[in-house]
C-alpha positions as CSV (number, residue, x, y, z in Angstrom):
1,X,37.0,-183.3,82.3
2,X,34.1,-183.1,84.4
3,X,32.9,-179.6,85.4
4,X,31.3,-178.9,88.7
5,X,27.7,-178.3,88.1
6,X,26.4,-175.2,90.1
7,X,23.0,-173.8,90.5
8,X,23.4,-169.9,92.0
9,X,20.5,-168.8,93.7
10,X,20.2,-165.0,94.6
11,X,16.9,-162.4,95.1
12,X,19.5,-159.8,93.0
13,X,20.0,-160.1,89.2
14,X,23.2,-158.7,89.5
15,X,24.8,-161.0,91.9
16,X,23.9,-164.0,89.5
17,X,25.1,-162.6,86.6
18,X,28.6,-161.7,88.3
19,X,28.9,-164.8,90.1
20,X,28.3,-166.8,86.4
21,X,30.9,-164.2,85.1
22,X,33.4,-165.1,87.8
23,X,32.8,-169.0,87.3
24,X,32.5,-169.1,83.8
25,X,36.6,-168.2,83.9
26,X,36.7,-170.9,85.9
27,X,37.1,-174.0,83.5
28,X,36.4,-176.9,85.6
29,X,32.9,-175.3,87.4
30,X,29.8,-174.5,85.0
31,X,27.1,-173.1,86.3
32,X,23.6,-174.8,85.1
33,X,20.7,-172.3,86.2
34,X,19.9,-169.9,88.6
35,X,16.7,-169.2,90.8
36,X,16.3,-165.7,92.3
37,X,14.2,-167.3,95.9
38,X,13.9,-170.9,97.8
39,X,11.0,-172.4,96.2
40,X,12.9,-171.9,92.6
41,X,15.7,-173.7,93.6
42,X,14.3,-176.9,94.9
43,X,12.3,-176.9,91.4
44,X,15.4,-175.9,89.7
45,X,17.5,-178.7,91.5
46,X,14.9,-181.1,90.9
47,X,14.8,-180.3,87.0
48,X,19.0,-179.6,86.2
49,X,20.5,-181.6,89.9
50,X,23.3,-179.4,89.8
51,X,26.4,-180.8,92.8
52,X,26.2,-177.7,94.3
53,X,23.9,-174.8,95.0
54,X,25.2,-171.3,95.8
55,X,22.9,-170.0,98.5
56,X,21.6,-166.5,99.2
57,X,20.4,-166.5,102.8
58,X,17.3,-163.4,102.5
59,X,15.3,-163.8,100.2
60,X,11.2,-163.8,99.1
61,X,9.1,-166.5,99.0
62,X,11.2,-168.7,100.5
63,X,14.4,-167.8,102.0
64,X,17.7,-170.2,101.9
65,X,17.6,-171.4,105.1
66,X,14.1,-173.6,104.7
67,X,15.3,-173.8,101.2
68,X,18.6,-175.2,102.4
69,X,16.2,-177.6,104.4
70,X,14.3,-179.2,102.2
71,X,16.6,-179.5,99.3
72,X,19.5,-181.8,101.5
73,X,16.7,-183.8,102.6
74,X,15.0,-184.2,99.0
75,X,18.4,-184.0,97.1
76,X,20.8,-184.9,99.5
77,X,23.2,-186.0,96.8
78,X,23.6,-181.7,96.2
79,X,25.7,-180.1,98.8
80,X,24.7,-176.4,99.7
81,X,27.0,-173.6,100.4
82,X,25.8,-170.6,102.0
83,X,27.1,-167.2,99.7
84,X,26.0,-164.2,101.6
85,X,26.7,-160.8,103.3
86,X,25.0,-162.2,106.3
87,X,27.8,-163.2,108.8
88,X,26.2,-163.0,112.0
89,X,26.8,-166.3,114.3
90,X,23.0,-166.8,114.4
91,X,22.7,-167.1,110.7
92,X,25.5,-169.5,110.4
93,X,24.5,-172.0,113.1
94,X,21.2,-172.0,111.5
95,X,22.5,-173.0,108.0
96,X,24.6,-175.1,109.6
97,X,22.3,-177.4,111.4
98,X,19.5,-176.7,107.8
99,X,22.8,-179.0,106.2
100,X,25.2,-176.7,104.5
101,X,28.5,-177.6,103.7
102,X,29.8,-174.2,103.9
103,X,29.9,-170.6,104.2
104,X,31.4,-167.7,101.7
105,X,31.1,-164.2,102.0
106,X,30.3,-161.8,99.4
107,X,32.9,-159.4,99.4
108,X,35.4,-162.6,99.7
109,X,37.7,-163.1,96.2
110,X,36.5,-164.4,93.1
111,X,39.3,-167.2,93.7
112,X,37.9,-168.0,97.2
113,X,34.4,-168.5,95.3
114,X,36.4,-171.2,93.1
115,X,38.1,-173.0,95.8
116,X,35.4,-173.0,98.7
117,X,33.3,-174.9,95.6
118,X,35.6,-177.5,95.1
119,X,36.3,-177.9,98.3
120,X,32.6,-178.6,99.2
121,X,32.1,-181.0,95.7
122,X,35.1,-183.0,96.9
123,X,33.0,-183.6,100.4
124,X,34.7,-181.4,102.6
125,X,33.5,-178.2,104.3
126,X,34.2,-175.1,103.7
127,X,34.3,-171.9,106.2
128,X,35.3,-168.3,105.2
129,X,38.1,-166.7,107.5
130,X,35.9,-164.2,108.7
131,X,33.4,-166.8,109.5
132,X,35.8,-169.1,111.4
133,X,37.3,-166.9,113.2
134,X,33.7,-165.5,114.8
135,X,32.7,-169.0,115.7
136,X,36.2,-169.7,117.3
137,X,35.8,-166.3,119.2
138,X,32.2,-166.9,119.8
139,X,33.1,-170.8,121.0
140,X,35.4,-169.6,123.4
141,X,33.6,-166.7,125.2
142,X,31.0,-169.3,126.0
143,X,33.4,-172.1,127.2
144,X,35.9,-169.6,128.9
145,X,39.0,-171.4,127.6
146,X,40.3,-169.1,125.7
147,X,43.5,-170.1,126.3
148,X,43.1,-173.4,126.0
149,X,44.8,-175.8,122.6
150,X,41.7,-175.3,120.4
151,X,42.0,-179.7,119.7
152,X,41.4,-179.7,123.3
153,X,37.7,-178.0,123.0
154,X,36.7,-180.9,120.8
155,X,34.1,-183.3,121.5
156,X,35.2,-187.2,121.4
157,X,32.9,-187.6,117.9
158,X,34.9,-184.4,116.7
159,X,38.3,-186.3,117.5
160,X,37.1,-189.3,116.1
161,X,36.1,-187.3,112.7
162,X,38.6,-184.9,112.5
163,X,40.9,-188.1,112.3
164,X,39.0,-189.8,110.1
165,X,38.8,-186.9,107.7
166,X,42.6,-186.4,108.2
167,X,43.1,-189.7,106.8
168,X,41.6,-189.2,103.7
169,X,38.0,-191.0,104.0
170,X,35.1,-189.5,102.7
171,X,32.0,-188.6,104.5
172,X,30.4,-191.6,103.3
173,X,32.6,-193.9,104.6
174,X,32.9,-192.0,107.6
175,X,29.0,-192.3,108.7
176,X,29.5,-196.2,108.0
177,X,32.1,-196.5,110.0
178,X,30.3,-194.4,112.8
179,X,27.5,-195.3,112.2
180,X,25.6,-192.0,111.8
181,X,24.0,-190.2,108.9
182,X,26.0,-188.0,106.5
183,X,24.4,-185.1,107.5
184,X,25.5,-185.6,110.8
185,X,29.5,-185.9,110.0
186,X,29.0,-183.0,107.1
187,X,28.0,-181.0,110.6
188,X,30.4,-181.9,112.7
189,X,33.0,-181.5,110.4
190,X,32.0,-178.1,110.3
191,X,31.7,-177.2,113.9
192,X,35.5,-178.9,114.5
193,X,37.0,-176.8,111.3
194,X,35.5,-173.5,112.9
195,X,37.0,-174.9,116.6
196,X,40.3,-175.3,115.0
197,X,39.9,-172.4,112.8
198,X,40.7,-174.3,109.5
199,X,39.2,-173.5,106.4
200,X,39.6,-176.7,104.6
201,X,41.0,-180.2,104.2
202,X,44.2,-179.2,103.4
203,X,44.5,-176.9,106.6
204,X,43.3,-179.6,108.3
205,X,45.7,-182.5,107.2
206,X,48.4,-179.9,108.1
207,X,47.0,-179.4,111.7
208,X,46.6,-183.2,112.2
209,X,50.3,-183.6,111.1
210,X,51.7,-180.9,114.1
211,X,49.6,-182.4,116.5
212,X,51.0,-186.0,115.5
213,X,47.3,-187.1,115.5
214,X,48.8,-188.6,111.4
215,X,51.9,-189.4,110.6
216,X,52.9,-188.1,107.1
């Protein structure tokens, strides 16, 4: 079987080291390296091109959002997901528009760790529930619907994804058919999951089923 190659990058020794613990129980997610700033993980991801890098957000040197930057435009084959105790709404719009795929906090489970890391290898996005419930509250103070169905709050190129996704195709094929970059659909998705206040496919194939938006 093939194991989901991960690169964790953290300023504190400890938090690698407990991370690779956690993982390495795993079984189907290995990680390859570490890098303790933003300049050793684009070297690092040059050298191992790990699937996925677990990103610190402060950090010296170079911190993980430029870091975050510059790897999905070099690498963009390796998805990024943001693991941090940094939930504040302007840290996550920032990593979110830099090209992450996702955002875990630190004190979340050791088997959140697991499946917000195969969610984001398997092309989907990935939001912590603390994290998606901010940037529902947050999207609704600033609309004023509150009240409103969140589906109703989405913009017609979130409906046309959110369907898309529900159906089963991948962000690939979703940018070909739209005609947009991958990037692009990786941040949408994102945005609509934290509208909806999904976490990750699988909530969202269930949420496209009660609003008959797919039939099972």
């Amino acid at each position: 079987m093939k194991k989901i190659r991960v690169l964790v990058t953290d300023d504190h020794a400890i938090v690698r080291d407990g991370v690779g613990a956690l993982l390495a129980l795993t079984g189907d997610i290995e990680v390859v390296g570490e890098a303790a700033n933003g300049v050793e993980a684009i070297r690092r991801v040059k050298e191992l091109e790990p699937d996925i890098v677990l990103m610190d957000i402060s950090m010296p040197i170079m911190d993980g959002l430029e870091a975050t930057r510059r790897i999905r435009r070099e690498f963009p084959r390796t998805k990024v997901l943001v693991l941090t105790q940094y939930e504040e709404k302007e840290y996550v719009f920032q990593m979110i528009d830099a090209g992450a795929s996702g955002f875990i906090s630190k004190v979340a489970a050791s088997s959140e760790l697991a499946s917000g890391i195969r969610s984001v290898f398997d092309g989907n996005s990935y939001l912590s529930p603390s994290v998606a419930r901010f940037l529902v509250e947050d999207y609704q103070q600033k609309s004023g619907r509150a009240s409103r169905d969140p589906y109703e709050q989405l913009t017609e190129r979130e409906r046309d994804i959110f369907k898309l996704v529900a159906e089963g195709h991948s962000t690939k094929n979703i940018a070909g058919i739209l005609v947009i970059s991958p990037k692009t659909v990786e941040g949408h998705k994102t945005r609509l999951m934290a509208k909806l206040g999904v976490r990750d496919r699988i909530e969202l194939v269930k949420y496209a089923l009660k609003r008959r938006i797919i039939t099972g």
